[in-house]
VOGU-3710 file (C-alpha; in Angstrom, 3 decimals, decimal comma):
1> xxxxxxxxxx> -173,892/100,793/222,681  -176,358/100,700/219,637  -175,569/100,229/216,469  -176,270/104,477/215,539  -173,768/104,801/218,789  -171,161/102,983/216,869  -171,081/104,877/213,703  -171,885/108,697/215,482  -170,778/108,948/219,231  -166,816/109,486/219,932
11> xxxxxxxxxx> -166,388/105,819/221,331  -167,588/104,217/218,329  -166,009/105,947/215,685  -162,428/105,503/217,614  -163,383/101,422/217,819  -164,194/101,411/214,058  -160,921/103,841/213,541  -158,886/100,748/215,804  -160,635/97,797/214,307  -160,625/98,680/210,359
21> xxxxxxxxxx> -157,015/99,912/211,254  -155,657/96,394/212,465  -157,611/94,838/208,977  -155,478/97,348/207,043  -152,115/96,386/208,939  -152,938/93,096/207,933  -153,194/93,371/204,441  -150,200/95,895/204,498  -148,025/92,211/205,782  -150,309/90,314/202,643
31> xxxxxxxxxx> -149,260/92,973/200,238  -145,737/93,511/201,180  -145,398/89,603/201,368  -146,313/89,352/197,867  -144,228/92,573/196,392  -141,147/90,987/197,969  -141,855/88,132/195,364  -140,330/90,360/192,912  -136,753/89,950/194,106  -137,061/85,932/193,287
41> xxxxxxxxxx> -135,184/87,052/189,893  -137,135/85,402/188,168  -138,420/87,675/185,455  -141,347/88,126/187,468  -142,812/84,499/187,625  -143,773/84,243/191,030  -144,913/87,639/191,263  -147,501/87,341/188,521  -148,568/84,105/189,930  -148,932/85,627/193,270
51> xxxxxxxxxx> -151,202/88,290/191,556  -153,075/86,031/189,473  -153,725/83,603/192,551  -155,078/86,874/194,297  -156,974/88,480/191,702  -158,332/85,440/189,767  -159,407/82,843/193,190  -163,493/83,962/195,241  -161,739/83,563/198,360  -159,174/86,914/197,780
61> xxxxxxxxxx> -161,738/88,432/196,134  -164,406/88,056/198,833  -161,681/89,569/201,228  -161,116/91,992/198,344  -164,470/93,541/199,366  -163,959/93,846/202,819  -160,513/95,759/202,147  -162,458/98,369/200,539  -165,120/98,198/203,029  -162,579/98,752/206,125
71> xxxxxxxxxx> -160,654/101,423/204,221  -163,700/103,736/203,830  -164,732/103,181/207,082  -161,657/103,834/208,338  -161,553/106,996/206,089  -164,919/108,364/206,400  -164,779/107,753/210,368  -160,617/109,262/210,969  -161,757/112,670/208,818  -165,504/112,630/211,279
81> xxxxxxxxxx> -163,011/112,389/214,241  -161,049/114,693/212,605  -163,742/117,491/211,858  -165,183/116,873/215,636  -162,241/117,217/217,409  -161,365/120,544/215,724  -164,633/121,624/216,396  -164,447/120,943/219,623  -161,236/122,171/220,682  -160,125/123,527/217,779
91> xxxxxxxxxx> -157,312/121,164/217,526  -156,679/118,230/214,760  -157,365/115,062/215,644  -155,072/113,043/218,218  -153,760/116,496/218,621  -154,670/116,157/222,885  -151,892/114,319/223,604  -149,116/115,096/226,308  -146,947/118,327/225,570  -143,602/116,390/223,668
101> xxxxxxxxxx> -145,629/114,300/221,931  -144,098/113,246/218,002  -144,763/115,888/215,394  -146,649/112,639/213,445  -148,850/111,560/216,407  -150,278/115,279/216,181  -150,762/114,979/212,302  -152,656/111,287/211,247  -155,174/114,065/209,212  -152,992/114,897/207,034
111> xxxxxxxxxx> -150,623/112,185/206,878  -154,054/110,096/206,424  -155,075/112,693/203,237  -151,735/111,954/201,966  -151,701/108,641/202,268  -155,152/108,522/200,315  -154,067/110,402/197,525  -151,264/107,800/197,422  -153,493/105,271/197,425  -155,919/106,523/194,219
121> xxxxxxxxxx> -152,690/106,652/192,220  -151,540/103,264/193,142  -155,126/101,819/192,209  -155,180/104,006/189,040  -152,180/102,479/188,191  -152,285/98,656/189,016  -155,451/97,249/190,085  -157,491/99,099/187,883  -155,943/98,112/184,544  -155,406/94,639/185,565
131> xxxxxxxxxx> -159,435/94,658/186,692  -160,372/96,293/183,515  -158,446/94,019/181,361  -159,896/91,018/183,146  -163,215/92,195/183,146  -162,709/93,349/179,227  -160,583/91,107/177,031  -161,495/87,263/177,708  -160,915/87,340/181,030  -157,097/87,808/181,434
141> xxxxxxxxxx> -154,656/89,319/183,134  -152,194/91,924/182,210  -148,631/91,101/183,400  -148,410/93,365/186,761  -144,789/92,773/186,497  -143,675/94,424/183,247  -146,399/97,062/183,791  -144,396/97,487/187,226  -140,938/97,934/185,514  -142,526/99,752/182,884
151> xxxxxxxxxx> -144,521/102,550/185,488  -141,668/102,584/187,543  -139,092/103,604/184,555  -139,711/107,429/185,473  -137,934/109,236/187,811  -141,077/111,385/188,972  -142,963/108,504/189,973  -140,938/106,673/191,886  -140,592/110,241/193,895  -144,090/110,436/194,307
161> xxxxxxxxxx> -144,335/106,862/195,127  -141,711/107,092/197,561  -143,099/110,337/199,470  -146,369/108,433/199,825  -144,704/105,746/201,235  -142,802/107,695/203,393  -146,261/108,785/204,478  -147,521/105,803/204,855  -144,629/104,933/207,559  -145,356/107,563/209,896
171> xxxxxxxxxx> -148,549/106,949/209,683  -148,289/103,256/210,699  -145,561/104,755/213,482  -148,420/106,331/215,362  -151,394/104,454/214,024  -150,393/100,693/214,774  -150,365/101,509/218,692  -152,979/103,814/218,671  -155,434/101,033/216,904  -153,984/98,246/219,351
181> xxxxxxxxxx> -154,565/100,874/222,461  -158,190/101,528/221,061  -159,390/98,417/221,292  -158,521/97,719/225,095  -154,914/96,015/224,143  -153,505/98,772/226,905  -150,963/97,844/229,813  -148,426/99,783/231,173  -146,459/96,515/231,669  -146,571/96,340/227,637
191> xxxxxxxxxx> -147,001/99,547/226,513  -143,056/100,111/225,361  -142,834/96,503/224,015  -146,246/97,360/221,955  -144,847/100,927/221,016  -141,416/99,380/219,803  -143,262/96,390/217,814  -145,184/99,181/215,844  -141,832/101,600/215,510  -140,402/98,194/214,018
201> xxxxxxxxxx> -143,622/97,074/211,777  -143,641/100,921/210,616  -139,704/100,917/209,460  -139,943/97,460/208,127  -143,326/98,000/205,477  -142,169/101,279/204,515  -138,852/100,232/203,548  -140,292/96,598/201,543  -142,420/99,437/199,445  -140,026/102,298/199,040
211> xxxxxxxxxx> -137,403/99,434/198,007  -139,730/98,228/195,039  -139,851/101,239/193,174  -136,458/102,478/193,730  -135,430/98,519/192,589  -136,970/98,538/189,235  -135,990/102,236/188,373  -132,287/101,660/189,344  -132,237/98,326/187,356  -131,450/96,152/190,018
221> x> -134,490/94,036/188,957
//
């Protein structure tokens, strides 16, 4: 396979879909393992210096690059598979699967689109004001925490946050097999442990981000 084959036939674009999809699963376990830092009740301390060790260090911000690298792939390719398939068959994408199939297995297109307009709220709300402000005024850092509590004060946008979330999870309940199953990581001898593992990855990150929100607005924080 060339590298043109990679980026334009069928095969490649479901290898890119599977790889860049196991990245993002990986920083999903990164980013919840740091949010959970919150509940040290410690007015934020650890947090912050969780954030400040991941936003202010090359390493991080070398991966940094590569996060946003994957995730377009992995956008740009899932809405080409998307746009194929339905010309093709005129059927969504991951929509030729078995008659019973889950209602979210038939819908990563829109669950994906949701999940993206998720994500430019979370980055218009976090990392780019604490990018800005490092970039801007002397190099610091604005404390993520408070500007967590304070974001996460009304009630609308902890709903929105936790409907994106929610998004997020089903997402994950059909994508974390799918990408595992894409790249040859396929035996019917495993195939229910490998399906239960991502049921069980999906339930646990969705609940450690719904939980933040809902935390700081109901003042258990």
């Amino acid at each position: 396979m060339t590298w043109k084959q990679v980026f334009t036939s069928s095969v490649g674009k479901k290898l890119i879909m599977g790889f860049t999809g196991i990245f993002l699963i990986l920083f999903l376990v990164v980013h919840a393992g740091l949010n959970a830092c919150i509940w040290a009740n410690d007015n934020g301390q650890m947090f912050n210096q969780g954030a400040h060790f991941m936003g202010g260090n090359v390493v991080p911000r070398i991966l940094e690059i590569g996060l946003f690298v994957g995730l377009v792939l992995h956008i740009v390719q899932g809405l080409m598979l998307e746009v194929s398939n339905r010309s093709k068959r005129g059927v969504a994408y991951a929509n030729s699967y078995k008659e019973g199939s889950k209602w979210y297995s038939r819908s990563m297109g829109i669950l994906g689109t949701l999940v993206l307009l998720f994500l430019i709220l979370h980055l218009s709300d976090f990392w780019l004001p604490n990018r800005a402000h490092q970039n801007f005024v002397l190099g610091e850092e604005i404390n993520l925490y408070e500007k967590m509590k304070n974001t996460f004060s009304v009630l609308w946008v902890v709903i929105v946050y936790v409907l994106g979330c929610l998004s997020l999870g089903y997402h994950l309940a059909h994508g974390f097999q799918s990408a595992f199953k894409t790249i040859g990581v396929h035996n019917k001898k495993y195939n229910l442990m490998l399906t239960g593992i991502g049921y069980g990855f999906s339930i646990i990150i969705t609940l450690a981000f719904v939980m933040m929100p809902i935390s700081f607005y109901l003042g258990w924080l």
